[in-house]
Structures are given as structure tokens and as C-alpha cells.
C-alpha positions as CSV (number, residue, x, y, z in Angstrom):
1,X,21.3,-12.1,1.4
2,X,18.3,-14.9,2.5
3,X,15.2,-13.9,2.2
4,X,14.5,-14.0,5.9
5,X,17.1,-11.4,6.3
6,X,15.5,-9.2,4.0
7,X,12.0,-9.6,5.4
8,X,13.6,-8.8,8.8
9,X,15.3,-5.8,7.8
10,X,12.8,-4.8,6.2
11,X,10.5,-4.5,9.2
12,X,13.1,-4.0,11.7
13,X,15.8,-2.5,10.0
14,X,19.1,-3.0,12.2
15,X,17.3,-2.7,15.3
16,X,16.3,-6.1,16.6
17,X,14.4,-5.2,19.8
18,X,14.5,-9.6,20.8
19,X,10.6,-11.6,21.2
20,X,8.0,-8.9,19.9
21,X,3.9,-10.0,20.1
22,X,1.8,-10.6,17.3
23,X,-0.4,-7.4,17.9
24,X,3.6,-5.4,18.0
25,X,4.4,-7.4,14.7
26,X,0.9,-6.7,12.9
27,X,1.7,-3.3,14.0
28,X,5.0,-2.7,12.7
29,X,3.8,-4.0,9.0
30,X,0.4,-2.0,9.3
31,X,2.9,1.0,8.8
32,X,4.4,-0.1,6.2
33,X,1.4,-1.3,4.8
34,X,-0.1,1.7,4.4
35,X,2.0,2.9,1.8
36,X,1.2,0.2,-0.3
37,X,-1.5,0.7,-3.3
38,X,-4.1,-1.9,-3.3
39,X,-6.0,-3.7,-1.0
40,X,-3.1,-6.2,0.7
41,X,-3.6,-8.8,2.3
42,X,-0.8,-9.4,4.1
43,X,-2.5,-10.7,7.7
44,X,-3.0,-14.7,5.6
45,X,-0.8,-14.2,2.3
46,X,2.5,-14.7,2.2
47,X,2.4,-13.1,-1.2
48,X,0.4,-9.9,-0.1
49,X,3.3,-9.8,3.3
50,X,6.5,-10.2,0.9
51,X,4.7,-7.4,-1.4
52,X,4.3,-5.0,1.5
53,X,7.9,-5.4,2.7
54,X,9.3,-5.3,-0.7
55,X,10.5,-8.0,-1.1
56,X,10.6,-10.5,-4.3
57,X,7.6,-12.9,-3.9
58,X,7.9,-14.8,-6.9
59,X,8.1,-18.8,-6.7
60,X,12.1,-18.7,-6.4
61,X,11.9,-16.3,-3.8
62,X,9.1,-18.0,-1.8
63,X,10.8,-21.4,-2.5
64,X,14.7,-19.7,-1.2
65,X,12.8,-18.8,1.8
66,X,11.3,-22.3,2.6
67,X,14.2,-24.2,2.0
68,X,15.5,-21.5,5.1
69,X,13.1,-21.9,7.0
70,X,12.8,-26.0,6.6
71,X,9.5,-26.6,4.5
72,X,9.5,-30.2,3.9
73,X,6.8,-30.3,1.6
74,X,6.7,-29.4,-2.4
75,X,8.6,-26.3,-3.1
76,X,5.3,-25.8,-5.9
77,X,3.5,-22.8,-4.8
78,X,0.8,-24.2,-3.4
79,X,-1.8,-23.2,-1.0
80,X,0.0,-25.5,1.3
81,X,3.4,-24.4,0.8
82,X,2.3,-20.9,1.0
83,X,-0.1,-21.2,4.2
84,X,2.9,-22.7,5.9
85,X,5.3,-19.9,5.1
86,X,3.3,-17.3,6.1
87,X,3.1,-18.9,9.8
88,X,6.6,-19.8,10.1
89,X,7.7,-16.1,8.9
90,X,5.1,-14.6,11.3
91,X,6.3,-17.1,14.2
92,X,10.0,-16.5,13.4
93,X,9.8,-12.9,13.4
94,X,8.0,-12.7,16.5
95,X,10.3,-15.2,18.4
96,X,13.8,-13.2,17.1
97,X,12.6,-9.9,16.7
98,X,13.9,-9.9,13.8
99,X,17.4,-11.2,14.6
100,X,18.5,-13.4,11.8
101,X,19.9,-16.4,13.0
102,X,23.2,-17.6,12.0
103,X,21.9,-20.4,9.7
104,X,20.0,-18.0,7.6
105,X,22.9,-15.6,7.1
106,X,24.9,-15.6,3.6
């Protein structure tokens, strides 16, 4: 299963209600977010984000996820790699509502 798909579903779950808002998205993770010990924060880290949802948020993981999403840089871990994913999950999830395109399906 990508990674996307698991950040999706773990948010949305099978419902996929199409383009949600950033305030809706922030929303729908607050909740989750909640539950989580320790101060997250998932709002700028893509670490903190994969945490609350879950999700494995080690270098492989973070590195599957930007090869899916099409990072062209260093798959290293670095600030810049990780900056970058966190926009391009936020962007994604917020244009597909957490439909997982075809690409990023096993």
C-alpha cells in the first residue's frame, strides 16, 4: 500500500468527500491529533503529521512517499526534502480529498 494511501485513509478513511480546505483538513487531523501524547507538531513537520496519522515516518517511509509524490531532490532527510513533503501531502490531500490517484495505488 503507498504511503499516500495510508495517509489518506488514515484521515479520510473510505470516505473521500473530493477538494476539502485547509482550515477542513487542519481540522480533520486536530482530531486525531488529540489522541496523540506529546506536543506534535504536525501543522510544519512531516514527521510530527505521519506520527499523528500513524503512519511509519522513518527515512524509507518518507523517501517511498517522495518518490510518489515526485521529489526530485535528495531522498536524504533533509530539511529540504522534508519541508517539501509536508506541502505536497497537505496540497494533495486537500485537492483529492483524499482520493488516491491511480499512480499511487499498489
Amino acid at each position: 500500500m503507498s504511503i499516500f494511501k495510508r495517509i489518506a485513509d488514515a484521515i479520510f478513511g473510505t470516505y473521500t468527500p473530493g477538494a476539502i480546505t485547509r482550515a477542513e483538513l487542519d481540522q480533520l487531523i486536530q482530531k486525531r491529533a488529540v489522541n496523540v501524547e506529546g506536543q506534535q507538531n504536525w501543522r510544519t513537520s512531516i514527521v510530527d503529521l505521519l506520527k499523528v496519522l500513524d503512519v511509519p515516518s522513518d527515512l524509507d517511509a518518507r523517501a517511498e512517499l517522495a518518490h510518489e509524490l515526485g521529489y526530485k531532490g535528495k531522498l536524504d532527510g533533509s530539511m529540504e526534502m522534508n519541508n517539501w513533503l509536508h506541502q505536497a501531502v497537505m496540497q494533495k490531500l486537500c485537492e483529492t480529498g483524499g482520493e488516491v490517484p491511480a499512480s499511487f495505488k499498489d
